[in-house]
N, C-alpha and C positions, 0 to 999 in steps of 0.2 A: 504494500500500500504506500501512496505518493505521502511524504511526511509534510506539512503545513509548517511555516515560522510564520508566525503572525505579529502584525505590530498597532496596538493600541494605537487609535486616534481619535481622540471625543476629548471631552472637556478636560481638560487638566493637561493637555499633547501641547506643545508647541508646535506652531505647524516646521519651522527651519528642522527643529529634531526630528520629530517624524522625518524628514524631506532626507537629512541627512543617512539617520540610519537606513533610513529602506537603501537607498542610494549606497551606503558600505556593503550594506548586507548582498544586495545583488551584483556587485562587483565583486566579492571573494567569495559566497555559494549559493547566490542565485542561481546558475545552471542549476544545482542539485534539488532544490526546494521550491514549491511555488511561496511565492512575496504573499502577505494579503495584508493591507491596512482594515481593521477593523472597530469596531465599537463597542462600549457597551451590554448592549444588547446583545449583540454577539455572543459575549460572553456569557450573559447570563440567559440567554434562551436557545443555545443550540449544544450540541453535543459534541462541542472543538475537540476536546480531548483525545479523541481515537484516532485522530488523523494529525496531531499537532508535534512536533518536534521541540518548535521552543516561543514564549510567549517573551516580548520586548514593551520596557515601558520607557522611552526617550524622556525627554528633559519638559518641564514645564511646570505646574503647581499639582504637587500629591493631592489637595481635599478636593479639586477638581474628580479627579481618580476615584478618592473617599467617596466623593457624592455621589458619583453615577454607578459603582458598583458596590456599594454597601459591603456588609457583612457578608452579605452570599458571594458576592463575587469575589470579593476577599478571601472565600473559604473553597470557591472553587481553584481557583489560580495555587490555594497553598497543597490542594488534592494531588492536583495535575503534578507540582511539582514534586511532592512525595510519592508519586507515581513514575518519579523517574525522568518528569519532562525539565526542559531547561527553561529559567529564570532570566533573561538578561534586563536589569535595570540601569539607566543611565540616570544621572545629575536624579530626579524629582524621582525616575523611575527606582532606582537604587534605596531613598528613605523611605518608599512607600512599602518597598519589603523589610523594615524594622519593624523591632516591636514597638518603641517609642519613637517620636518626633519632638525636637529640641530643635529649631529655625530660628535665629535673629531676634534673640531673647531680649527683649522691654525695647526692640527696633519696631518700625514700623511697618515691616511683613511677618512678624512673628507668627510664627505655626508651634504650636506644642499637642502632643496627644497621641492617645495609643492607635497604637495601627496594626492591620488582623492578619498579615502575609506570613510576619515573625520568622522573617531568615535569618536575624543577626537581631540578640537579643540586645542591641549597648542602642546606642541614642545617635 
């Protein structure tokens, strides 16, 4: 079966990251995998999983992320990954798979708060 890398794009995506990663990604194994930018919904209403090799979340704001996939998507994403599938998070992508968030503490984008991926317990 053809394996799927898929690359989150909805709220919280910058669009240059997106633009970026898809653009690495199919330059060194594009041939091998089909690209897909996806959403959401995606995620939380079809069954990625069985055909998915590795899920990517590029650079832009985590609660974006927080919002539109809540707890379940949260808890699918962390399935898949204990199923063996691959994680790649970049810059927003990468604190979204913490357990905590610690951002620009008493600055004026501060982010603080628990978050459900929990690839890397520290902050």
């Amino acid at each position: 079966m053809e394996k799927d890398i898929l690359i989150y794009n909805d709220i919280g995506s910058g669009e240059s990251s997106v633009n970026h990663l898809r653009n690495c990604l199919l330059h060194f194994i594009g041939h091998r995998y089909i690209i897909k930018l996806i959403d959401a919904q995606f995620i939380l209403k079809n069954e990625w999983q069985k055909s998915c090799k590795m899920i990517c979340f590029g650079g832009g704001y985590d609660l974006g992320f927080l919002k539109k996939l809540g707890i379940n998507g949260c808890g699918l994403i962390r399935q898949f990954i204990y199923s063996g599938g691959i994680y790649i998070g970049i810059c927003a992508g990468a604190y979204f798979a913490c357990k905590n968030i610690e951002f620009d503490i008493h600055g004026p984008n501060e982010v603080l708060g628990e978050r459900y991926i929990k690839l890397f317990n520290g902050f």
